[in-house]
MIBAKOL-878740 format. One line per field, with one value per residue (C-alpha): chain; residue number from 1; z negated, x, y negated. Coordinates in Angstrom, 2 decimals, padded with zeros to 5 digits, always signed. Example, Ala and Ser with C-alpha at 12.3 -4.5 7.8 and 13.67 -1.06 7.14 Angstrom:
residues 2
chaine	c(A,A) .
num	c(1,2) .
z	c(-007.80,-007.14) .
x	c(+012.30,+013.67) .
y	c(+004.50,+001.06) .
//
This chain:
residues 333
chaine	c(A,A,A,A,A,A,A,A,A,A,A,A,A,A,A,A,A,A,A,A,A,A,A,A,A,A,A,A,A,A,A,A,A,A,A,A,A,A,A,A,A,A,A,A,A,A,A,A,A,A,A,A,A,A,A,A,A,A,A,A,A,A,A,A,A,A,A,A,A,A,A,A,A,A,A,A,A,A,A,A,A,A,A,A,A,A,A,A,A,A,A,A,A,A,A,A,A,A,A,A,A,A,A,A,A,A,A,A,A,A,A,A,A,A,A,A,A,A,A,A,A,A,A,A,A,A,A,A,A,A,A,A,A,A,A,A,A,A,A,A,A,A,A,A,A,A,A,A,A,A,A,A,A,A,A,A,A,A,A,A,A,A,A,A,A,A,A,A,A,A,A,A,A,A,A,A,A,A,A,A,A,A,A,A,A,A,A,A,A,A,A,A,A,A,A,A,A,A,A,A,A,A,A,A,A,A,A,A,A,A,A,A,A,A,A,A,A,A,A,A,A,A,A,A,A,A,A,A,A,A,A,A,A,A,A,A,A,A,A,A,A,A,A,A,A,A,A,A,A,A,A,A,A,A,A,A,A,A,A,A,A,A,A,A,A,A,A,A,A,A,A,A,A,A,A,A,A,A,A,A,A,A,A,A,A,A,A,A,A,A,A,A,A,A,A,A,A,A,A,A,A,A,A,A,A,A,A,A,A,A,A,A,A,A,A,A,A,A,A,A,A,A,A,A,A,A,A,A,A,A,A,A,A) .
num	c(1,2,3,4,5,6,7,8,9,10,11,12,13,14,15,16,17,18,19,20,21,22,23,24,25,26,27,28,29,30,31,32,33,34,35,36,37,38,39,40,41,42,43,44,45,46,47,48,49,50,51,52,53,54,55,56,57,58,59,60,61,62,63,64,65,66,67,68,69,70,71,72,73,74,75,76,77,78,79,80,81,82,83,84,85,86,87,88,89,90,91,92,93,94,95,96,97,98,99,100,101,102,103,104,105,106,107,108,109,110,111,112,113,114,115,116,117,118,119,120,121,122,123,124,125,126,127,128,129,130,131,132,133,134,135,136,137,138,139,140,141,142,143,144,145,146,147,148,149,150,151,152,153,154,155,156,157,158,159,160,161,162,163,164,165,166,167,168,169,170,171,172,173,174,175,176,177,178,179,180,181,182,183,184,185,186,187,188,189,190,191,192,193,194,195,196,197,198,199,200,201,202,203,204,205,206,207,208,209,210,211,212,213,214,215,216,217,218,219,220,221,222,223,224,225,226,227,228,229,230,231,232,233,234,235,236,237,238,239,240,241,242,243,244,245,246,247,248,249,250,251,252,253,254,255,256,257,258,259,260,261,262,263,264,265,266,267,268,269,270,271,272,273,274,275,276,277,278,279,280,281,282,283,284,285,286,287,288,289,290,291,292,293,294,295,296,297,298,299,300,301,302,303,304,305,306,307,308,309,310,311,312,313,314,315,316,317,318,319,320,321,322,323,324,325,326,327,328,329,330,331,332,333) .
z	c(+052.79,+054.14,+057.70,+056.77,+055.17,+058.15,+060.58,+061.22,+063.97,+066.28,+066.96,+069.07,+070.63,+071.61,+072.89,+075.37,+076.28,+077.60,+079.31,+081.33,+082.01,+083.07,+085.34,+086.47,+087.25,+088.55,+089.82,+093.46,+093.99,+096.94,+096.38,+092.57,+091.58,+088.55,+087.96,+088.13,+086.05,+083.35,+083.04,+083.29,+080.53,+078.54,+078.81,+078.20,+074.57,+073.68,+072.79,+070.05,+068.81,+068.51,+067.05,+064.58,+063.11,+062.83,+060.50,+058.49,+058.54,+057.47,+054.85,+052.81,+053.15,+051.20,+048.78,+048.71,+047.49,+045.12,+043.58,+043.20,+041.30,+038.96,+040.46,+040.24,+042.48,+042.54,+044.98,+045.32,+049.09,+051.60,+050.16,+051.05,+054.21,+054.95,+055.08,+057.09,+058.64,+060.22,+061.96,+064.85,+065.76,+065.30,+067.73,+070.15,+069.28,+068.56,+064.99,+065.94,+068.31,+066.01,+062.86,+058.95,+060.48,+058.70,+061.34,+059.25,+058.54,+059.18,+060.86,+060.11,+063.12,+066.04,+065.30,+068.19,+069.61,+069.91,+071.10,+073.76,+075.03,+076.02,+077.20,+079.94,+081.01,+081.28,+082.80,+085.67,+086.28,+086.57,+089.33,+091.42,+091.65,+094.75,+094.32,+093.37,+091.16,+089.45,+087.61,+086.71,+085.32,+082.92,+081.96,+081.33,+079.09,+077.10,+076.60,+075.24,+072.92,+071.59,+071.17,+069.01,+067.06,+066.22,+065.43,+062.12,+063.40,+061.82,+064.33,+065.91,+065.20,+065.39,+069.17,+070.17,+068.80,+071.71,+074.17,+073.54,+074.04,+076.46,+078.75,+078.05,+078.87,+081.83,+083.13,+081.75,+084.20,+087.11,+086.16,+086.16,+089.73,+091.10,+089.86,+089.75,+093.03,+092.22,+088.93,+089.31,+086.17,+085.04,+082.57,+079.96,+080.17,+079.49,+076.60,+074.57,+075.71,+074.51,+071.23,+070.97,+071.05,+069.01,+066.11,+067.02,+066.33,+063.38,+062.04,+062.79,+061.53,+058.19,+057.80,+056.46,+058.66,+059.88,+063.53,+062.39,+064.98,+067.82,+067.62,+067.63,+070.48,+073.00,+072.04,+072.62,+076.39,+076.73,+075.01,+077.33,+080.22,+079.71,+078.64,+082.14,+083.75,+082.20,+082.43,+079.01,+076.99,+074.73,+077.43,+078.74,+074.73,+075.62,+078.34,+076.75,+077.02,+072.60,+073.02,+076.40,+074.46,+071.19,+073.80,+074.89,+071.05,+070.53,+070.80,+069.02,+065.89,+065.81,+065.94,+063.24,+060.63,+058.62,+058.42,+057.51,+054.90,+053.28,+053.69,+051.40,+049.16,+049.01,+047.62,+045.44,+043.76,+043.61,+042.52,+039.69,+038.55,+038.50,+036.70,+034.60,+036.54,+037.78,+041.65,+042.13,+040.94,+041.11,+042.16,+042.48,+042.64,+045.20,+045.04,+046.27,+046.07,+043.81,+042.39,+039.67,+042.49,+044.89,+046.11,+046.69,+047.50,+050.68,+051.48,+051.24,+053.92,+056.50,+055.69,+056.23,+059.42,+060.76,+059.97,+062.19,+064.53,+064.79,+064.92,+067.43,+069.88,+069.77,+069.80,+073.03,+074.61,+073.32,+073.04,+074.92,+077.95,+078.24,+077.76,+080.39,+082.56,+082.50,+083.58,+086.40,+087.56,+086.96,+089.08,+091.67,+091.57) .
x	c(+026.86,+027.48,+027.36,+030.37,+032.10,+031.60,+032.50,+036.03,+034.75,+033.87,+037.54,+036.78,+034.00,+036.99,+039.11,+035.54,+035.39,+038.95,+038.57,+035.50,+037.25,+040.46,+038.70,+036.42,+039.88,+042.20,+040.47,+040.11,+042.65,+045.38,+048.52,+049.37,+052.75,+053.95,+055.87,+053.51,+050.84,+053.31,+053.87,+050.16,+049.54,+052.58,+052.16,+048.29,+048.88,+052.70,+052.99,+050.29,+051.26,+054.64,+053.42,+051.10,+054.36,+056.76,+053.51,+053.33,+057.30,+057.72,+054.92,+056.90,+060.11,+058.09,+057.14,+060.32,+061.14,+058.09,+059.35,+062.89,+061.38,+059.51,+056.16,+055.17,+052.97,+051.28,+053.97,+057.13,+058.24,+058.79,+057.13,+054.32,+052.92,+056.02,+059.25,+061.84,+062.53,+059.19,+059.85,+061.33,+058.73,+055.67,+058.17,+057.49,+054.18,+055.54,+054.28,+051.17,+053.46,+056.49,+056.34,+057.23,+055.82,+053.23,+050.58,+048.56,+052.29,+052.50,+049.58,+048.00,+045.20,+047.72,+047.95,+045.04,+046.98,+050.23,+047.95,+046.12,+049.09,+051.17,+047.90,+047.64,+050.72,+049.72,+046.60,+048.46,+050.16,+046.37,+045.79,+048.82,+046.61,+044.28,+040.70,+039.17,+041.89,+042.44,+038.93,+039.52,+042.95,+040.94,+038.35,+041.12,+042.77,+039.67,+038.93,+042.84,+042.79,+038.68,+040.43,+042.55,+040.73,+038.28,+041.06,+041.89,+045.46,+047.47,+049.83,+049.23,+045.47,+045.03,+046.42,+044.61,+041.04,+042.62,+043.22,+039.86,+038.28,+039.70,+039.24,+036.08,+035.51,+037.16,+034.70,+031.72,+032.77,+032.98,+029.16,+028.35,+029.89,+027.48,+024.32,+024.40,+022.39,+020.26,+018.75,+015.70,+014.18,+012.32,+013.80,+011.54,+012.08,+016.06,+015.13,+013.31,+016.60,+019.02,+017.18,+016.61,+020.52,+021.86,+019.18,+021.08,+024.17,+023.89,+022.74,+025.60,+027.91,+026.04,+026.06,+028.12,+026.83,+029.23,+031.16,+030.71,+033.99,+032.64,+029.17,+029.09,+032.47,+029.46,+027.15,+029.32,+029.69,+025.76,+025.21,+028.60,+026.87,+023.00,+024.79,+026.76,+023.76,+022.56,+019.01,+017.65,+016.82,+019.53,+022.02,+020.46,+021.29,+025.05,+025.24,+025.18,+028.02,+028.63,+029.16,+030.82,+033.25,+033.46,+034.06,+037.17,+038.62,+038.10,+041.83,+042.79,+040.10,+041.07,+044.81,+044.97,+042.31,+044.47,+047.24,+044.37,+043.08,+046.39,+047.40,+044.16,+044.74,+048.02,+046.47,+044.34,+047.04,+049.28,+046.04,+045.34,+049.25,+048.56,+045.00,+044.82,+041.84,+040.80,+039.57,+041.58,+040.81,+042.55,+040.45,+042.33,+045.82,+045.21,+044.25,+040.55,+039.89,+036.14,+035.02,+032.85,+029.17,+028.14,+026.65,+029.89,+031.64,+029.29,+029.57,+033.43,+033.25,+031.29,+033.27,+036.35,+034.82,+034.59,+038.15,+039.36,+037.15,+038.85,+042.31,+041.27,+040.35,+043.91,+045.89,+043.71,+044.42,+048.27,+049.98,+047.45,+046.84,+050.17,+051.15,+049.35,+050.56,+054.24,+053.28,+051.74,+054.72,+056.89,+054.69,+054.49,+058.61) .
y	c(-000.57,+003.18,+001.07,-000.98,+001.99,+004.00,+001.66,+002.47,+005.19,+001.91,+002.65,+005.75,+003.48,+000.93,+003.89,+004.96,+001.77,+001.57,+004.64,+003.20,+000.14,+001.19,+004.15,+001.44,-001.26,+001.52,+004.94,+003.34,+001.31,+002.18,+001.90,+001.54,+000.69,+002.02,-001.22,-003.62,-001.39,-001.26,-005.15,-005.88,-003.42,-004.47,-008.01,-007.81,-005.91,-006.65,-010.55,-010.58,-007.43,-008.67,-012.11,-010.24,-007.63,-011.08,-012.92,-009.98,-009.94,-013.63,-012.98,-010.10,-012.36,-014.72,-012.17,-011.07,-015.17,-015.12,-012.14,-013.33,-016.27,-014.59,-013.75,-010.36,-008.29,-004.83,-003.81,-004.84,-006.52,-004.52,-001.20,+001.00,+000.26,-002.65,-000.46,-002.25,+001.20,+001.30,-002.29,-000.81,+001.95,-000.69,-002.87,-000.17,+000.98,+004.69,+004.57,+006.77,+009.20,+009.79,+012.03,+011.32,+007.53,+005.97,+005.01,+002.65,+000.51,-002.84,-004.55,-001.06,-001.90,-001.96,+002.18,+002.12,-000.07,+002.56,+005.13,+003.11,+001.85,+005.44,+006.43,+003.81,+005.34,+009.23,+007.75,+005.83,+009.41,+010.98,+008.37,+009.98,+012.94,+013.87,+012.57,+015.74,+017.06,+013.29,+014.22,+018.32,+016.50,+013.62,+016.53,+019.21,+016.03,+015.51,+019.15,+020.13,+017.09,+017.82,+021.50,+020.43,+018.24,+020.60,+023.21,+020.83,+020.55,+017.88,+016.79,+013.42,+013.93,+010.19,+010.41,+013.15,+011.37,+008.49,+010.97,+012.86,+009.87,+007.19,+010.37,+010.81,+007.09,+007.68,+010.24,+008.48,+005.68,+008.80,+009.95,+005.84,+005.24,+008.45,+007.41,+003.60,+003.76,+006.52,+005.34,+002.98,+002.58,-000.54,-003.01,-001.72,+001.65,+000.80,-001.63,+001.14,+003.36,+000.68,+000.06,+004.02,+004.42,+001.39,+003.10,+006.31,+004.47,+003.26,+006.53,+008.21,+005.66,+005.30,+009.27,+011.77,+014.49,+017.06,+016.46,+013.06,+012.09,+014.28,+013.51,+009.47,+010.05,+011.63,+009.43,+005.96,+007.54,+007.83,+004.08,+003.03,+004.56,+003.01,-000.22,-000.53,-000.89,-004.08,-004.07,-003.87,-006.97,-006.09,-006.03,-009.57,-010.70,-009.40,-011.62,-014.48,-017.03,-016.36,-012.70,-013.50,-015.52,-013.23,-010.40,-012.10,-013.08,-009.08,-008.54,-011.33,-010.83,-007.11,-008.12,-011.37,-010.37,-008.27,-011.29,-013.60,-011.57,-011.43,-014.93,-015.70,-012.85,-014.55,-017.82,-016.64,-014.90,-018.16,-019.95,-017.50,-018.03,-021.77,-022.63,-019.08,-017.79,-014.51,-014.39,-011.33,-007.61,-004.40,-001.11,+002.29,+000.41,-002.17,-005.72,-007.30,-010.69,-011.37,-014.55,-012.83,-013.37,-011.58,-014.51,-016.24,-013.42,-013.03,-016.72,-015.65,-013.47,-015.13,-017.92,-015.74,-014.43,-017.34,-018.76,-015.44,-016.47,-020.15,-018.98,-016.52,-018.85,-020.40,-016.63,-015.95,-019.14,-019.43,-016.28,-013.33,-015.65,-017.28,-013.61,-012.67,-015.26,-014.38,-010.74,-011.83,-013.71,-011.05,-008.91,-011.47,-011.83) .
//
């Protein structure tokens, strides 16, 4: 259980990741327009996004009728994390820039989302930079933000972890272009390292040790790094056409589940209402769904899993790839 409750750091593993990848997409390339950058970036992360906040939108209206009609909730619509003043920042993924903004508001897991996306800007600007001086620019980046991270300021700490790490990513990626031709170890040698670091990895998530944040940061660049290489037999696993295919529902599971989730909560509350039984309960003010077993309540949430899965499938194909799609032809105009 201290795995799952320590899992939210796999967000500073996401913004690595995007380092790495947009490094390894972007660092070379000749001639960059800023233009074109902007739409493919936009248009990659802006039409689920925007899907996601109009769901969660349409659901509080309907709260907003339920309540009318005499059925009462914990909170009342378009409170706490839903203020219709925060619509408009989420619109523009500023919630995680802007102050007296509640990052987590809304569908509270686009915040990455905000951060990732301003940061693909300020990176294309890094890529303007002579060779050399492009990667003194990403480390200087990474070492202002870690700064002040580890100076316990408050001010867009959340941004800062991004910056701290996406830029770290970004040099892993530099220290994995020099030495993919100079390592030659065998493929067991980088199965027992694989295994050695996913161990190492679950530690640190499941721990409560201290420079929790900066320790498991460094050590998502080293498992980043050894995983680029793909030689291990976990690696071979990753390859598979499943995780292939989970891989590219990432967005679209990250982006939905929270929408899901509520949508059932939803039900369960109406279905409580109706037949006088209890599949809801409320723990420090907020509202869980249990059906009274564990047992079922673990069949709940593979079966749950699995449901965001489905619908997954059909936001990738529908809305991020159709997305995607227009971008490209308003590049190509």
């Amino acid at each position: 259980m201290s795995f799952f409750k320590g899992s939210s750091i796999f967000v500073e593993f996401f913004f690595v990741l995007s380092g790495f990848v947009l490094a390894h997409g972007y660092a070379w390339k000749q001639n960059i327009n800023f233009k074109n950058f902007v739409i493919a970036r936009t248009f990659r992360l802006l039409p689920l996004h925007a899907t996601m906040l109009l769901v969660l939108i349409l659901l509080q209206l309907g709260k907003l009728l339920a309540y009318i009609n005499g059925v009462h909730f914990i909170h009342e619509p378009f409170t706490g994390t839903q203020l219709v003043n925060e619509i408009i920042p989420n619109i523009l993924l500023l919630q995680s820039w802007l102050p007296n903004i509640n990052i987590l508001s809304w569908n509270s897991t686009s915040w990455s989302i905000s951060v990732e996306y301003y940061m693909y800007i300020l990176f294309f600007f890094t890529l303007l930079v002579k060779q050399n001086f492009k990667y003194i620019l990403w480390f200087s980046i990474a070492l202002i933000a870690f700064y002040l991270l580890i100076s316990h300021t408050g001010i867009l700490r959340d941004a800062l972890k991004g910056l701290y790490c996406f830029f770290a990513g970004a040099l892993t990626y530099l220290v994995y272009k020099n030495i993919e031709n100079k390592v030659h170890l065998g493929k067991n040698y980088f199965t027992i390292i694989e295994i050695i670091i996913l161990i190492l990895v679950v530690y640190v998530v499941s721990s409560n040790i201290q420079y929790r944040l900066i320790i498991a940061s460094l050590l998502f660049c080293v498992q980043i790094l050894i995983f680029s290489f793909e030689k291990g037999f976990v690696s071979k696993i990753l390859m598979q056409k499943i995780f292939l295919y989970l891989g590219k529902l990432s967005y679209s599971i990250y982006m939905i589940h929270l929408a899901i989730i509520l949508i059932i909560l939803s039900i369960c509350i109406v279905l409580e209402k109706i037949f006088k039984i209890n599949l809801t309960v409320i723990i420090n003010n907020e509202r869980y769904i249990d059906f009274g077993s564990n047992m079922v309540n673990n069949i709940f949430i593979f079966t749950t899993l699995g449901i965001v899965i489905f619908i997954a499938g059909f936001t990738y194909k529908y809305i991020e790839q159709k997305g995607q799609e227009i971008g490209k032809k308003l590049i190509n105009k």
